[in-house]
N, C-alpha and C positions, 0 to 999 in steps of 0.2 A: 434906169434899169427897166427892161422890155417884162412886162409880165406876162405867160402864155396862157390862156385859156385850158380850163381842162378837156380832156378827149378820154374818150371811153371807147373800146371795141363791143360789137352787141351779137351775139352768141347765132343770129339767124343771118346776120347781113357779113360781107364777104370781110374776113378778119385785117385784112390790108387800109378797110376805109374807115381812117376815126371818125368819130363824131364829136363836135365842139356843140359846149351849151351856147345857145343863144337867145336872146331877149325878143317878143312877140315884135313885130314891124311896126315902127308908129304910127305910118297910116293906116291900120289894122286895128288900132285899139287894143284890146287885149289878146286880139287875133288867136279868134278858134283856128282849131286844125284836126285830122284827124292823125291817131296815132300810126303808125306802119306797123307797130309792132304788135297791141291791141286790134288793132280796129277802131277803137271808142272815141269820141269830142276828148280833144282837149284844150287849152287854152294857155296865153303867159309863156314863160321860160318852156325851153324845149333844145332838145338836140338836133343838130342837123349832121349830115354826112359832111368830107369837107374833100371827097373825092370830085374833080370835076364829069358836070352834067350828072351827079345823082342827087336825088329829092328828099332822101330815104329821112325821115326825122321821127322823134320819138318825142315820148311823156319825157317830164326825169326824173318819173317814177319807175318809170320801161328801163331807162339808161342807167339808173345809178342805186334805184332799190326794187333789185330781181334778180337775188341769192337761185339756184339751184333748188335753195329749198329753205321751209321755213315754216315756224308758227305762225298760227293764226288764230284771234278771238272765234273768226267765223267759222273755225274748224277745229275742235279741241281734241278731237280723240288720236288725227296722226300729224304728221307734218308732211305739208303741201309743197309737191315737185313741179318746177317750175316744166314746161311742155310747149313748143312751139306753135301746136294745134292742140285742139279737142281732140282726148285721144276719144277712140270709140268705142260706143256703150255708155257715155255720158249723156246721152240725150242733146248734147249740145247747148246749155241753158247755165248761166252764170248762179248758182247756189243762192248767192245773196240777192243779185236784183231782177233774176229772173229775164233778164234778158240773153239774146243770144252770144254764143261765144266764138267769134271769127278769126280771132287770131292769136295769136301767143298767151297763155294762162297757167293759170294753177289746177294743179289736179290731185286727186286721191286715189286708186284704183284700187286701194285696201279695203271700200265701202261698197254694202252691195247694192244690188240692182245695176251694175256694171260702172261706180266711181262718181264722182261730184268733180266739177270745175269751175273756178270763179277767176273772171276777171281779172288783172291785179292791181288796178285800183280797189278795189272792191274788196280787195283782200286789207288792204290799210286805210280802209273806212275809221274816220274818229268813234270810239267807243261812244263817246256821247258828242252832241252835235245842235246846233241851230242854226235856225235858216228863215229868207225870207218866205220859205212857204206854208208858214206856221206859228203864230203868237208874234207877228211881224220883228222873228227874228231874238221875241225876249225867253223863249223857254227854251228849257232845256231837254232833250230828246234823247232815250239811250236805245244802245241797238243791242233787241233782244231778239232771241231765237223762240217762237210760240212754242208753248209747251204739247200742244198737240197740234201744230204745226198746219193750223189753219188759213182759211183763207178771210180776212178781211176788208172791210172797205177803207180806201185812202182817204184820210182825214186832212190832207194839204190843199190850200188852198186851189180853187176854183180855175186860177188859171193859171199854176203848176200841174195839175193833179192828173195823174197818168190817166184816167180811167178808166182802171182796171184792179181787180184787188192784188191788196196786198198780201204776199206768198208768207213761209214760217219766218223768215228775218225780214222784221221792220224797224224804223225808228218809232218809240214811243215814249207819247211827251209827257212828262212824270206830275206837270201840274194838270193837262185834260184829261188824261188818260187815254188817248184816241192812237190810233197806229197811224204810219205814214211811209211808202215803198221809201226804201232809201234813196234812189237817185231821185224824187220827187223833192225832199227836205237838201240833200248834198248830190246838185248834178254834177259830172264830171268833172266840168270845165271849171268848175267852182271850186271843186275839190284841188285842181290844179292850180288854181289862182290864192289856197290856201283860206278855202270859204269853207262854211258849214261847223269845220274843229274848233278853230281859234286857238284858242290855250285849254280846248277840253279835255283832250287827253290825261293831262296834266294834273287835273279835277278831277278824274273819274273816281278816284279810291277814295277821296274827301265829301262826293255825295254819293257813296254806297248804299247806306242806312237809309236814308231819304229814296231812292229809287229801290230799294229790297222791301219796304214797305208799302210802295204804291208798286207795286208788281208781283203781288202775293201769287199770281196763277202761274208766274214763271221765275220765282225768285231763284232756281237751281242754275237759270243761264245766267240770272240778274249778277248772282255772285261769282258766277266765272269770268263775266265781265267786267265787273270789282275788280279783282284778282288781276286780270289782265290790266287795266289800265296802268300799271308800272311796267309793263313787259311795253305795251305802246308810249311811254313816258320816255325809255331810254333804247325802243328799236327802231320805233317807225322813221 
């Protein structure tokens, strides 16, 4: 019995052309790539079109978790519409990692100074997280929103570390206490490759108490992020 790969249609690219997941090239390694749909590094498993002579590929986070719309830790008060571009009046600028937003995302336009848009990987950031760019990988890091939404310095290692501060959401590692931008602690490709989370999601609501206590200047996001890690247990 012939087993068929799955195919997905993707809401910007022409509805005729599936997309079949497929596995990084082996001479490639884990073969980065960039998204068509984002913009952003990815790496590992990925979509391709399976129309002849089109390139068109995606995360399969782009291809198979990018609802219309949806919750998110890193945006509590509405739920986030998914948008082909940055619509305008966003400043252009991904909420969570401060970088720019070129292609397909999430947006709010219910928030003023003209709406927020993030990324959407970025949107399914593990609530908590570790990484080789910090406690070589042994701590444990949550992603909190500053409560006066500061600017800090990156606390990840030397030759991660963006060189620039870190905006209001950062990872912060619950044994240093130090922040760290998030894609410095969980780069894309990593996140794609299923780096950074592990099974933390999974964890979050089991070290709440322990991170609400060493986060006393933000424990208002600490514990919506509590709270969240069952919503990321059984959505993301």
């Amino acid at each position: 019995m012939c087993l068929r790969r799955r195919s997905v249609t993707y809401f910007t690219h022409d509805a005729k052309h599936r997309l079949v997941e497929a596995d990084a090239p082996v001479e490639d390694g884990d073969g980065e790539f960039t998204c068509d749909c984002c913009l952003v590094a990815g790496a590992g498993l990925r979509y391709l079109c399976t129309h002849p002579g089109c390139a068109f590929k995606l995360h399969e986070a782009c291809a198979r978790r990018f609802p219309r719309s949806l919750k998110s830790v890193v945006h509590l008060e509405h739920r986030l519409k998914r948008d082909d571009i940055a619509f305008a009046g966003a400043g252009g600028k991904c909420e969570v990692c401060g970088d720019d937003v070129k292609g397909a995302c999430y947006g709010c336009a219910k928030c003023g100074g003209g709406g927020i848009v993030v990324h959407p990987l970025c949107v399914h950031l593990p609530p908590v997280a570790r990484g080789a760019a910090h406690g070589d990988g042994a701590h444990d890091a949550w992603l909190v929103r500053a409560s006066d939404g500061g600017v800090a310095d990156c606390a990840a290692a030397a030759a991660t570390a963006c060189g620039r501060g870190v905006g209001a959401w950062r990872y912060r590692c619950v044994t240093c206490r130090v922040d760290m931008h998030p894609r410095c602690l969980v780069p894309a490709a990593d996140q794609c490759l299923g780096g950074g989370g592990g099974d933390a999601p999974a964890t979050a609501s089991s070290k709440g108490k322990s991170c609400c206590l060493a986060l006393v200047d933000d424990v208002t996001n600490c514990v919506a992020v509590t709270g969240y890690g069952f919503f990321y247990r059984f959505h993301a």
